[in-house]
C-alpha positions in Angstrom: 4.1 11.9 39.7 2.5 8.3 40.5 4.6 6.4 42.9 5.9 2.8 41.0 4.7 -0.4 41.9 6.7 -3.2 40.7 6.3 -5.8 43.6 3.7 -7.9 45.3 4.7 -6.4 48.5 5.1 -2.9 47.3 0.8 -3.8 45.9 0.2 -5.0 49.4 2.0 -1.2 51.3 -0.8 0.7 49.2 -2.9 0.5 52.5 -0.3 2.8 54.2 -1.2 5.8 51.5 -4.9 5.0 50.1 -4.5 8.6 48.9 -1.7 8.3 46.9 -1.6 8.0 42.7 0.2 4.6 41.7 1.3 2.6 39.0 1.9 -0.8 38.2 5.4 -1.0 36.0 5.1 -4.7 35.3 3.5 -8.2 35.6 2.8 -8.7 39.4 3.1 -12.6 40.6 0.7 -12.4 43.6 1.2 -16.4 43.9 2.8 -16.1 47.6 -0.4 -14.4 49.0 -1.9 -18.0 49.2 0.3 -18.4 52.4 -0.7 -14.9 53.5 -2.4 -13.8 57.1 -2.6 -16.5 58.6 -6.5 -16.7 60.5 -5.9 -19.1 63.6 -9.8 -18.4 64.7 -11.0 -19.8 61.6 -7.8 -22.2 60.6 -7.3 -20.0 56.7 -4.9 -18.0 55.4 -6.6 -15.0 54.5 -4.4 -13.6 51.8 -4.0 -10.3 50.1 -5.5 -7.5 52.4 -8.1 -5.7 50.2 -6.3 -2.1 49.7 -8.1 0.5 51.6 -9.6 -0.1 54.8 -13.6 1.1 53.8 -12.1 3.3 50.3 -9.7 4.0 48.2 -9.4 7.5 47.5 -6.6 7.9 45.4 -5.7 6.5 41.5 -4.4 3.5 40.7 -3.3 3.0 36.9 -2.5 -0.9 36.3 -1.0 0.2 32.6 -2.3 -2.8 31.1 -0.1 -5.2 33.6 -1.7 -8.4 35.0 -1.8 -9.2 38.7 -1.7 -12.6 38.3 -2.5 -15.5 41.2 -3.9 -13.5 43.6 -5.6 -15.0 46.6 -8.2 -12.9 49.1 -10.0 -14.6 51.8 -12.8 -12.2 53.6 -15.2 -15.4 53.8 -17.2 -13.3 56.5 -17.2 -10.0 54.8 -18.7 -8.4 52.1 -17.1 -5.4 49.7 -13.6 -7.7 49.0 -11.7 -7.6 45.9 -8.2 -5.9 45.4 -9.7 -2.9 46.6 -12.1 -3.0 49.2 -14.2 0.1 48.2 -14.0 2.5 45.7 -14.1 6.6 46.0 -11.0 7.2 43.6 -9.8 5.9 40.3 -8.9 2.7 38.7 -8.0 1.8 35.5 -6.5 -0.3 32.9 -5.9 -3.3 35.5 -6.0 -6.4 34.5 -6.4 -9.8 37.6 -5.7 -13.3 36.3 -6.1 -16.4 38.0 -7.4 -15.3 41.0 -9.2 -16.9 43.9 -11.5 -14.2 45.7 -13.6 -15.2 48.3 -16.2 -12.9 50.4 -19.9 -12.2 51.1 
């Protein structure tokens, strides 16, 4: 049984589990990771942390729902996206207006 993700912060908890099976269970406003992470070093907000921290080894099934306005800032690192690296499964996810940024 997947575990239901229906939030932007539940989306973001993913890196507690990159085992698990999920599933989005509708639209995701990502909009308030813009003001995310704050990088004092380099003066950014770095956003949405990419799920899993080298792979993600589990299945995620977006059924179709958008993630829209998400915002990841790894200006110094390569391998960035909503998941950072991929071993597992991911389908039917659809990313609108985003703002990705990396290597």
């Amino acid at each position: 049984m997947a575990i239901e993700i229906s939030t932007l912060e539940e989306l973001q908890v993913i890196n507690n589990d990159i085992n698990g099976d999920y599933e989005l269970t509708n639209i995701i406003d990502a909009y308030d990771t813009q003001t995310w992470n704050w990088d004092e070093e380099n003066e950014i907000y770095k956003g949405f942390e990419p799920i899993g921290d080298s792979t993600f080894d589990g299945i995620f099934d977006g059924q179709w729902f958008i993630i829209d306005n998400l915002y990841i800032d790894r200006s110094n690192e390569s391998h960035t996206g909503l998941i950072k690296g991929l071993a597992g499964i991911l389908r039917r996810v659809k990313i609108e207006n985003c703002d990705i940024i990396g290597v």
